[in-house]
C-alpha positions as CSV (number, residue, x, y, z in Angstrom):
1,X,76.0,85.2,74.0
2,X,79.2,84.3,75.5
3,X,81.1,87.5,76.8
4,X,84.2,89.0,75.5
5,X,87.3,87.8,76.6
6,X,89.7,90.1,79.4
7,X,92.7,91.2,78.1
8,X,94.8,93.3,79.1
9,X,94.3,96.4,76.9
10,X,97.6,98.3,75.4
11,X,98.2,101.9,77.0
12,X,99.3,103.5,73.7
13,X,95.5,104.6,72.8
14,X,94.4,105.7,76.3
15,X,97.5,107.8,77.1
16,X,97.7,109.1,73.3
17,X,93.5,110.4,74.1
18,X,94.4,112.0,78.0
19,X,97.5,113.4,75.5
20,X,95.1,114.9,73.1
21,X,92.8,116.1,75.9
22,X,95.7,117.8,77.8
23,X,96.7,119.7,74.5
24,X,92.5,120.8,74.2
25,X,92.6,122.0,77.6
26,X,96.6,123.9,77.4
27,X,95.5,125.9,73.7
28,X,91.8,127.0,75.0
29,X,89.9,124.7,73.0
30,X,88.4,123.1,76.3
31,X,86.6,124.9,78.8
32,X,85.9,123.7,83.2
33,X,83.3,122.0,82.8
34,X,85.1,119.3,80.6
35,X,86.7,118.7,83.7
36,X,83.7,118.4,85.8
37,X,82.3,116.5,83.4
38,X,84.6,113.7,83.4
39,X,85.4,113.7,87.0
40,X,81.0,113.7,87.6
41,X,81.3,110.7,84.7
42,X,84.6,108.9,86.4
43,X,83.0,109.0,89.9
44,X,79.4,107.7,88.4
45,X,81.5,104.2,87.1
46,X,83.9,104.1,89.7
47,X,81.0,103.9,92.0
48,X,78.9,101.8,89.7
49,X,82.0,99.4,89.6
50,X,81.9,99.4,93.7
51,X,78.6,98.1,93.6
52,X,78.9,95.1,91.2
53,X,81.9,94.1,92.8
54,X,80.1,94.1,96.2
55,X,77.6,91.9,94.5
56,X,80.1,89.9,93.4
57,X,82.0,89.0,96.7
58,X,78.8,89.3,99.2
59,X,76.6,87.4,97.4
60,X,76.1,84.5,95.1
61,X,73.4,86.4,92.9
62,X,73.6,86.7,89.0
63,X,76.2,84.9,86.9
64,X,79.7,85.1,87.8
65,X,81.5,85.9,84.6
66,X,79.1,88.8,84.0
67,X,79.5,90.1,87.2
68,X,83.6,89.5,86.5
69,X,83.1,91.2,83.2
70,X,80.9,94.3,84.3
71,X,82.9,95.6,87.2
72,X,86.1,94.6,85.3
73,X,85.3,97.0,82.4
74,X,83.9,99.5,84.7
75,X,86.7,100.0,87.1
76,X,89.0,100.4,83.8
77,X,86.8,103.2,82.2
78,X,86.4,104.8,85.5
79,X,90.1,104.9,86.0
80,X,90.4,105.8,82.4
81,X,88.0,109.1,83.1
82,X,89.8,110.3,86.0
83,X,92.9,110.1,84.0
84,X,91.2,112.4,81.3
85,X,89.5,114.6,84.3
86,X,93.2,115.2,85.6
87,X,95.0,115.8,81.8
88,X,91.8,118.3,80.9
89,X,92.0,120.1,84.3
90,X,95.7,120.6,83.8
91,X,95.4,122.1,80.6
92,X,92.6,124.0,81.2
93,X,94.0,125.5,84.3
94,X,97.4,125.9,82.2
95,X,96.1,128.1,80.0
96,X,93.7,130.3,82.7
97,X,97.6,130.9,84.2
98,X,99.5,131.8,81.1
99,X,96.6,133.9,80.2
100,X,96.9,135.9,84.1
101,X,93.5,134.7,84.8
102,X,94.8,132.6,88.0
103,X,95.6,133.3,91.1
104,X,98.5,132.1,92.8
105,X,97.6,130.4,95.1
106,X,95.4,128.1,92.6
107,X,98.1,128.2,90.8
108,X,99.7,125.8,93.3
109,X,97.0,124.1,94.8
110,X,96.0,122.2,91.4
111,X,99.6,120.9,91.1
112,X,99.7,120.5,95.0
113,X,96.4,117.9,94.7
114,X,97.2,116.0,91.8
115,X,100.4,115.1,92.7
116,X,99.2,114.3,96.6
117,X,96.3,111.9,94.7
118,X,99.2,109.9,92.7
119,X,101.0,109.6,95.8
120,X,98.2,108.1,97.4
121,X,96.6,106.0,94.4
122,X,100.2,104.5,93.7
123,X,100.7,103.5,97.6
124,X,98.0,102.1,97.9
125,X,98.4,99.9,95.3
126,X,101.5,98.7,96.0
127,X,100.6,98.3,99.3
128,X,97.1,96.2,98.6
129,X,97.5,95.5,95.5
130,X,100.6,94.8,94.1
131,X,102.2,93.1,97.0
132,X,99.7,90.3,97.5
133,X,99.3,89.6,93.9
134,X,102.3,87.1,93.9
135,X,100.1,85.1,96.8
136,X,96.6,85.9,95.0
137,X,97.7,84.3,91.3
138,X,99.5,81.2,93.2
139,X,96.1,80.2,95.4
140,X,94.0,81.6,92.9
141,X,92.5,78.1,91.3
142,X,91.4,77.9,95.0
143,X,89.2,80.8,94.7
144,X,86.2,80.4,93.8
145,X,82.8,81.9,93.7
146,X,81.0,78.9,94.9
147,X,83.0,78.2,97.6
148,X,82.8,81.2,99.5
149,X,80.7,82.4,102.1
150,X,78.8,85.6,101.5
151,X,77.1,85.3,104.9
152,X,80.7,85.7,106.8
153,X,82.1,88.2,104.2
154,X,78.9,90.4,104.9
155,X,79.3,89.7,109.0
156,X,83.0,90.6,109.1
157,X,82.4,93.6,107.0
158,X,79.8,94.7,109.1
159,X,81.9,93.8,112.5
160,X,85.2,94.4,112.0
161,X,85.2,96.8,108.8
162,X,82.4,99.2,109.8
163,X,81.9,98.5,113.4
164,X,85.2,97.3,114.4
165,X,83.9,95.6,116.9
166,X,87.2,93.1,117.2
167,X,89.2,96.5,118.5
168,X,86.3,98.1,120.6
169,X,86.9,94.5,122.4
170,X,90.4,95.0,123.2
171,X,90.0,98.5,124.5
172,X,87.0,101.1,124.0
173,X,89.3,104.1,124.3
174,X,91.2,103.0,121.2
175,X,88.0,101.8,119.7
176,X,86.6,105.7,120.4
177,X,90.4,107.2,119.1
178,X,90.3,105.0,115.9
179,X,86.9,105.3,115.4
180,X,87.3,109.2,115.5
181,X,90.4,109.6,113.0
182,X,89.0,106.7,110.6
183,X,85.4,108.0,110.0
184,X,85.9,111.6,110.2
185,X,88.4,111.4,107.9
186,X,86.7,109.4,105.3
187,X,83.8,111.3,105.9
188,X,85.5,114.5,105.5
189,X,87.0,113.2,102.2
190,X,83.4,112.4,100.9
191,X,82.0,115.6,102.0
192,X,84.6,117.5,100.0
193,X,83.4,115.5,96.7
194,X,80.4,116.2,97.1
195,X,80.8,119.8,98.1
196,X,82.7,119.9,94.6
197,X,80.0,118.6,92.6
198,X,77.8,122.1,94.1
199,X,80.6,124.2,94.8
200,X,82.4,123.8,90.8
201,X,80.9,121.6,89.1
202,X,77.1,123.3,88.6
203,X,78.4,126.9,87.9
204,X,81.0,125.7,85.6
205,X,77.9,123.7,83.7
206,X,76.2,127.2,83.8
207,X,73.7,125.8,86.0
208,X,72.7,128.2,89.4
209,X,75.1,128.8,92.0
210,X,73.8,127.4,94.8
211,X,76.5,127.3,97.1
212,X,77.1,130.7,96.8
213,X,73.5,132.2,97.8
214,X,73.3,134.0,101.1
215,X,71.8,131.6,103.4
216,X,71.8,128.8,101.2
217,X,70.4,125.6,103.3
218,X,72.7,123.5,101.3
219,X,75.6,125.5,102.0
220,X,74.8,125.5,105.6
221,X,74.2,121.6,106.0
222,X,78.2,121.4,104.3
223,X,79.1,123.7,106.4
224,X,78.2,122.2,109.6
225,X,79.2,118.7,107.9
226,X,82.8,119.9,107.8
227,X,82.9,121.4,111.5
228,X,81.6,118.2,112.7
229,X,83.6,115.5,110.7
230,X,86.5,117.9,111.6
231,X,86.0,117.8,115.1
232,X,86.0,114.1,115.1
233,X,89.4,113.8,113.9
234,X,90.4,116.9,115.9
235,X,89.0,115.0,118.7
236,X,90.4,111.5,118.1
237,X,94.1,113.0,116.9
238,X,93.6,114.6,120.7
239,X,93.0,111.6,122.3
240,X,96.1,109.9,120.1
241,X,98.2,112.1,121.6
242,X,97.3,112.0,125.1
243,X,97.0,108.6,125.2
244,X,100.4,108.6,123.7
245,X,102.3,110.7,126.6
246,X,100.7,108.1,129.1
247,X,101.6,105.0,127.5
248,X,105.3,106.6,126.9
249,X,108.0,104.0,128.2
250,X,105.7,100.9,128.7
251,X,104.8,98.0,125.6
252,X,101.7,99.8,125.4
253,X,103.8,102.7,122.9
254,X,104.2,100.6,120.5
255,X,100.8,101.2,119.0
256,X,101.3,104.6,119.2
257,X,101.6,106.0,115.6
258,X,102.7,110.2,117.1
259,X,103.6,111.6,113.8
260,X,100.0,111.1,112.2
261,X,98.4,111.9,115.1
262,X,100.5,115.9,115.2
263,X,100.3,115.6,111.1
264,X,96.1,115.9,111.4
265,X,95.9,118.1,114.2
266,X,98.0,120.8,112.3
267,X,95.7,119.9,109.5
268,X,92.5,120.4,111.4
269,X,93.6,123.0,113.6
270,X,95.0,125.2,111.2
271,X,91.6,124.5,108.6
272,X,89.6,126.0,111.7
273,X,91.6,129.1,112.3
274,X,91.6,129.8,108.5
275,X,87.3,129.1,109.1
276,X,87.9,131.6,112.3
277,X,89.8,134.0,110.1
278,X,87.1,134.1,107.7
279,X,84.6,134.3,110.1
280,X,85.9,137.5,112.2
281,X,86.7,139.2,109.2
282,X,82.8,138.9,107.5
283,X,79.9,140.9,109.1
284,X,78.3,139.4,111.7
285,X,75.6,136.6,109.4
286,X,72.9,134.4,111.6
287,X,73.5,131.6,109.6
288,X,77.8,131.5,110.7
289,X,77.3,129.5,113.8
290,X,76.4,126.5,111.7
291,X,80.1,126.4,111.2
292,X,80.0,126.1,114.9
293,X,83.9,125.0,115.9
294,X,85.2,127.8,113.8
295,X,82.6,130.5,114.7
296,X,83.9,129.4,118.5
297,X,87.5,130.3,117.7
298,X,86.3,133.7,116.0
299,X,85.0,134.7,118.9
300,X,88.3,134.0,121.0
301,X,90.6,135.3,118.6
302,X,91.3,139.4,118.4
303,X,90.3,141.2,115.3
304,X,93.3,143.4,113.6
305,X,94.4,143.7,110.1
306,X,97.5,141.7,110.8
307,X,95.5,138.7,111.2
308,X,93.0,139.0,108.4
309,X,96.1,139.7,106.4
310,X,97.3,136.3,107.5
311,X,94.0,134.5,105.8
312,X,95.7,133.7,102.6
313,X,99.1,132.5,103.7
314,X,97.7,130.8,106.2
315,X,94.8,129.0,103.5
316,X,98.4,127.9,101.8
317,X,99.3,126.4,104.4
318,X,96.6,124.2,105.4
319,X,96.0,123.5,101.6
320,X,99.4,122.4,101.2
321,X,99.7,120.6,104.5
322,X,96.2,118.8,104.0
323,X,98.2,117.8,100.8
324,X,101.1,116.5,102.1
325,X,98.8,114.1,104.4
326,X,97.2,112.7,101.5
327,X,100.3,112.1,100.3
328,X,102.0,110.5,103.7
329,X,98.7,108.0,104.3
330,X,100.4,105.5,102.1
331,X,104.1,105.5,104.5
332,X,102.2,105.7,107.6
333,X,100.9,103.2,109.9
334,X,97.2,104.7,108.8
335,X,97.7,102.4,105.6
336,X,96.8,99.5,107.8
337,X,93.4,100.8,107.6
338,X,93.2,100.2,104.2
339,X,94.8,97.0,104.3
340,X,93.8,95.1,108.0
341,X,90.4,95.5,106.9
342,X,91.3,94.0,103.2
343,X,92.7,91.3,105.8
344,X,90.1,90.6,107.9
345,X,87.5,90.1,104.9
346,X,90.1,87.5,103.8
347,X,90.2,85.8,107.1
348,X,86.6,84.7,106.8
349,X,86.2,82.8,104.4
350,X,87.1,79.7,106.4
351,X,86.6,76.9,103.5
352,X,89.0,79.3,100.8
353,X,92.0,79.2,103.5
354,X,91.4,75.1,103.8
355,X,91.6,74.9,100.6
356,X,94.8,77.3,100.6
357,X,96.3,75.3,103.5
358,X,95.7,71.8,101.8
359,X,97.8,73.2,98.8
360,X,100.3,74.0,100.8
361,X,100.6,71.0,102.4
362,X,100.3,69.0,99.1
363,X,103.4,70.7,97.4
364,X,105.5,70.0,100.4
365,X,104.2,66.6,100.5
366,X,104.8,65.8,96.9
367,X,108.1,64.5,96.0
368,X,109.8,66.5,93.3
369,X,112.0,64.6,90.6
């Protein structure tokens, strides 16, 4: 059975739907966990679209145009999802305010994230997306399933996406600084979805709060998850610096990228003295030190009122910071890290660039009337 043809769907009916969802969410009618629900089902095809894809270009299993077809559709309904997630989250959380059941300070973090995430989804996609799409749909009769070479688009990913062995060859200090910032951060990133799923998600399904049980096992492997994907990047935004101050004046500085490098140290410095705050302020639990960096920094700072006072103010501040980097990653030279490995994948398919080149060479070869 031959498969449906992709078009490109009209936006009326989506956008009217997320429209209709918002208004659910904004009188009442819909409740947090229709939230949840569609960001648990939005990450579920989103992830499922991942895969297929990766099928797709590192392999020559199962039939093209299905393969096309499925991640196609699957990338578009999990796009669609997290559009609804967002509209029935902003209703929802709408409501909860005009009805005095918020806090402030949610009050501005919800606004704070989603406009941080629109930042960042609509850079990137400029960046990778939009601006090679002239160059993809001229080459693109080139492209072709057959002709590429799953074996060196596996390889590369593996060297110079994961690995990155290409930099670690060039220097291993920077391969240890990149390596630091670039993982930890992702790995932070994944962490906190998850953490959401047991943290939000459950209770607002009316399911047990496990995060929230003394001495919770799962709540102490996130814990120690965070300190430790937070000292990477505490400890690679370090070394950025350092290495920054004696590189200054030679050719070396112009790999230096200093704002990022101070923009996630206040991030990560100021998340673990809001731990520490936390920390000092709670009776003394044997289970705390699995939040190890911040449990440290308890110990060193003094305990007065002043500074528990400072716990929320300060939260604010590392919320809304933390935000704004989400929202910078797509000005930044940290984009390339998105993009140079995009790049790099490219690069190896050797017999897809001959074929690019010997267009190229053909049009300026061909005499034009």
């Amino acid at each position: 059975m031959p498969l449906p043809a992709l078009t490109r769907p009209s936006l009326w009916g989506p956008a009217i739907i997320g429209a209709v969802v918002f208004l659910a969410g904004l009188f009442g009618t819909l409740n947090a966990a229709w939230g949840y629900g569609l960001f648990l089902v939005a990450g579920a095809l989103l992830f499922a679209g991942l895969l297929v894809f990766g099928v797709f270009v590192l392999s020559r299993s199962f039939d093209s145009d299905t393969l096309r077809w499925s991640y196609t559709w699957l990338f578009t309904l999990g796009a669609w999802c997290y559009v609804y997630c967002v509209c029935a989250f902003a209703g929802y959380f709408t409501y909860e305010t005009l009805q005095g059941r918020m806090e402030l300070r949610w009050i501005l973090f919800g606004p704070a994230v989603l406009a941080a995430l629109i930042v960042l989804d609509t850079g990137i996609y400029r960046m990778i997306v939009r601006k090679n799409a002239p160059t993809y749909e001229r080459y693109r009769r080139y492209i072709s399933r057959e002709a590429s070479d799953p074996a060196a688009m596996r390889r590369t990913l593996v060297d110079d996406v994961l690995l990155q062995k290409a930099l670690y060859s060039v220097s291993g200090v920077r391969w240890l600084r990149h390596t630091l910032i670039f993982w930890g951060f992702i790995l932070m990133f994944l962490v906190e979805l998850a953490a959401i799923v047991f943290r939000e998600a459950l209770p607002a399904f009316g399911l047990a709060d496990v995060w929230r049980e003394p001495g919770s096992l799962l709540r102490l492997a996130f814990d120690f998850a965070f300190d430790f994907f937070g000292l990477m990047v505490l400890i690679g935004a370090s070394m950025a610096l350092l290495w920054r101050l004696t590189v200054n004046g030679t050719e070396q500085q112009k790999y230096a990228d200093t704002p990022t490098a101070v923009f996630l140290l206040f991030v990560v410095v100021s998340g673990f003295l809001v731990e520490a705050i936390r920390l000092g302020a709670a009776p003394a639990a044997p289970y705390a030190t699995t939040e190890f960096v911040g449990y440290a920094m308890a110990a060193l700072l003094p305990h007065s009122d002043r500074l528990v006072g400072a716990y929320e103010p300060l939260w604010l501040i590392h919320v809304l910071g933390a935000c704004l980097f989400i929202a910078y990653v797509p000005l930044m030279r940290l984009v390339h890290s998105c993009a140079t490995p995009v790049g790099r994948l490219a690069n190896s398919q050797k017999q897809l660039l001959a074929a690019k080149k010997q267009a190229m060479l053909s049009g300026l070869l061909t005499r034009r009337p």
